[in-house]
Residue, then its C-alpha position, 0 to 999 in steps of 0.5 A: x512531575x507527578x501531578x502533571x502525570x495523573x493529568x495527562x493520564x485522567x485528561x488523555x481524551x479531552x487533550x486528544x479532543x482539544x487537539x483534534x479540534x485546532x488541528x483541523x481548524x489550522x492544519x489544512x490537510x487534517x480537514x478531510x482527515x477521518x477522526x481515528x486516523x488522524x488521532x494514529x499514535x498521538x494517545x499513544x505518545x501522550x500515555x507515555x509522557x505520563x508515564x515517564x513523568x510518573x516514575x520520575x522527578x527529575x529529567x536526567x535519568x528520562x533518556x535512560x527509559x524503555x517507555x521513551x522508545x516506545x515514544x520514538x516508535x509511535x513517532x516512527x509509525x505516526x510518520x508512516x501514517x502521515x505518508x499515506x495520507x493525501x495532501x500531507x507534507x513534513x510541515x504538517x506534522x511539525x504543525x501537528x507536533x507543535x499545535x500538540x505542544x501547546x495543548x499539553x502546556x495548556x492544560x498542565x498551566x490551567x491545573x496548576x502543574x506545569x513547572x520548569x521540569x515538565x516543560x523540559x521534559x515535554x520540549x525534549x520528548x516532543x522535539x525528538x517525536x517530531x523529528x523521528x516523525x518527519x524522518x519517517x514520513x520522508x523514508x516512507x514516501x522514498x519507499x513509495x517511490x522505489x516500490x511504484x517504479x520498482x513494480x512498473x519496471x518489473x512489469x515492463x520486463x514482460x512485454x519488453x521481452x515479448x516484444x524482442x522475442x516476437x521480432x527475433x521469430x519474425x520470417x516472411x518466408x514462414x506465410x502472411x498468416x503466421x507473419x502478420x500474427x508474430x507482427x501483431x503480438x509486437x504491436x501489443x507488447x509495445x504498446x503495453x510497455x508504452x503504457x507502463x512507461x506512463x505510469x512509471x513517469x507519474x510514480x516519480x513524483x508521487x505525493x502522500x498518499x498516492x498510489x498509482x494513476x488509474x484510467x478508467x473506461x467502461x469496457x468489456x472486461x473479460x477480453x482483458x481476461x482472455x488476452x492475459x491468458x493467451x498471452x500467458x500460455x505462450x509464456x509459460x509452460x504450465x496450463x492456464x485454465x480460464x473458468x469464465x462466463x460465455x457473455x461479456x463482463x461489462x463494467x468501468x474498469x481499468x483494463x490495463x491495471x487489471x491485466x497487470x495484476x493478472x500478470x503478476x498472480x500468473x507469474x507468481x502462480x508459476x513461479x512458486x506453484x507445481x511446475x506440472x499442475x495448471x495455474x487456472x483463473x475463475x472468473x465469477x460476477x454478479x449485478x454490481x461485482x467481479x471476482x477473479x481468483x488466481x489457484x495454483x498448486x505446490x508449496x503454501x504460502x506461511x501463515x505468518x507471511x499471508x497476514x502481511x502479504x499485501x501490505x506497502x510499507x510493511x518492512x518484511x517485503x525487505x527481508x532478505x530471506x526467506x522463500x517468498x520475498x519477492x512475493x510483496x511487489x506484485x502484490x503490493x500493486x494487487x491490492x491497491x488496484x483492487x481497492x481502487x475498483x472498491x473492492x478487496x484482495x485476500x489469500x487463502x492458502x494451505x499445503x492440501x489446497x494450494x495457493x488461491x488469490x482473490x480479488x474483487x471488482x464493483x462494477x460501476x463504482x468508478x466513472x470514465x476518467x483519469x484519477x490517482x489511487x489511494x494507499x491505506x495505512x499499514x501500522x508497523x506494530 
């Protein structure tokens, strides 16, 4: 097996490149699939088949070798991958695998080194890869599902509450004004869980790479801001400092997903910040962008966590210690909310300072509409 080693190994690129061809001949979702994410771990996972055929002669002692975890986790993370990319299903990735296949059979025929052992070894290898792929890609997208509910139902908690609590206060006896103010808050706490609903029913049958269903409208999108921190400095005991420009902020946006990220910054701000220091929102715009950004005081976030703090699939959200696990579902809904808008999310965040969230919006980059959000991929290494 060692000729077909070196081959693999001096021919790495042109298989890759072979493959990557016919995929996006006969693979249908692979068409619109960028260069280097649809090659992910596949160089990976064929280094570590030349390796394996390197050090070995025969196939029996193959399962006994660490490289071949290291070629069940490339699978893993190819699955993971797959499951954020648009218009993918398992049949795809078995096509994938399987087209790989017979690249590598081609090549190792065509130089004259492909023996019983070798095909043996990359029948056994590939098969296993590609069922750790397929298992991966359908755990990924099940872990979609139940963080996108799992966030909407979060966030439904608020005006649910809000609502309940309004209707408890309500007194005719205490004047028409006050009354119809208290009537008001329910309308909108309502209506805003209504909305929610929607979203939640799309979450279910969410598809490879689906994030959240987005409406989109041109408005002025410092009411939202101002509505948020209205309604927040009823909740909250802490003040809430807006720091806005006197105009409007007029642009295409989503009003309803950006008060939920709004929401969420606020709620994790008074949760985990100072409870005697002010959470304050600054509000900065240009020509084509908005920056919001979310400070509170108290106790930082570490360094470690502020790396993955936003990432989907990553598997520290399901740590079950720690002071800031339930950090990465609002956060998780930040960041793809931001992307949406064509902007970015980032976290600054140290024990002199303080915790600051920034996000940032373009302006115009979006038409009125409904549309469905993309996931980027988050690799597990």
């Amino acid at each position: 097996m060692k000729k077909a080693s070196e081959i693999l190994f001096s021919q790495n690129h042109q298989i890759i490149e072979e493959w990557e061809k016919r995929a996006k001949k006969e693979i249908l979702a692979s068409k619109n699939t960028e260069q280097l994410v649809l090659r992910n771990q596949l160089p990976h996972l064929l280094d570590g088949i030349a390796d394996i055929m390197s050090r070995y002669k025969e196939f029996e002692h193959v399962k006994e070798d660490e490289n071949y975890e290291e070629i069940i986790n490339n699978s893993i993370d190819h699955g993971r991958h797959r499951a954020t990319s648009s218009q993918y299903t398992v049949k795809h990735i078995l096509e994938e695998y399987i087209l790989f296949h017979r690249v590598i059979t081609d090549v190792l025929r065509k130089n004259d080194c492909y023996t019983a052992e070798v095909g043996i070894l990359l029948k056994y290898t590939l098969e296993t890869a590609m069922l750790n792929s397929a298992d991966s890609f359908n755990n990924s997208l099940q872990d979609m599902r139940q963080k996108l509910v799992g966030t909407l139902a979060h966030d439904m908690r608020n005006p649910i509450s809000a609502a309940l609590f309004a209707i408890d206060i309500m007194r005719y006896e205490h004047g028409e004004e006050r009354f119809n103010k208290v009537k008001k808050m329910t309308e909108r706490s309502l209506r805003k869980s209504i909305e929610l609903m929607e979203g939640l029913l799309d979450a279910i049958s969410v598809q490879a790479g689906d994030g959240i269903t987005l409406n989109f409208d041109e408005i002025d999108l410092l009411k939202d801001i101002k509505w948020v921190r209205d309604e927040a400095q009823e909740v909250y005991d802490n003040k809430i400092e807006l720091v806005a420009p006197d105009t409007e902020i007029k642009g295409v946006f989503d009003g309803t997903a950006i008060r939920r990220v709004l929401e969420n910054l606020i709620n994790n701000g008074v949760k985990y910040g100072s409870l005697d220091q002010p959470i304050t929102v600054k509000v900065d715009e240009d020509e084509s962008q908005v920056s919001l950004k979310v400070h509170n005081s108290g106790d930082s976030i570490p360094e470690e966590k502020q790396e993955k703090i936003f990432d989907f699939l990553n598997s520290s959200h399901d740590e079950k210690t720690g002071q800031h696990k339930s950090w990465g579902m609002g956060l998780t809904l930040v960041k793809i909310v931001a992307e949406a808008h064509g902007g970015n999310a980032k976290i600054s965040s140290n024990e002199k300072d303080g915790t600051t969230f920034t996000i940032t919006l373009e302006k115009f980059l979006n038409i009125p509409g409904r549309t469905t959000s993309k996931l980027n991929y988050v690799s597990m290494q």
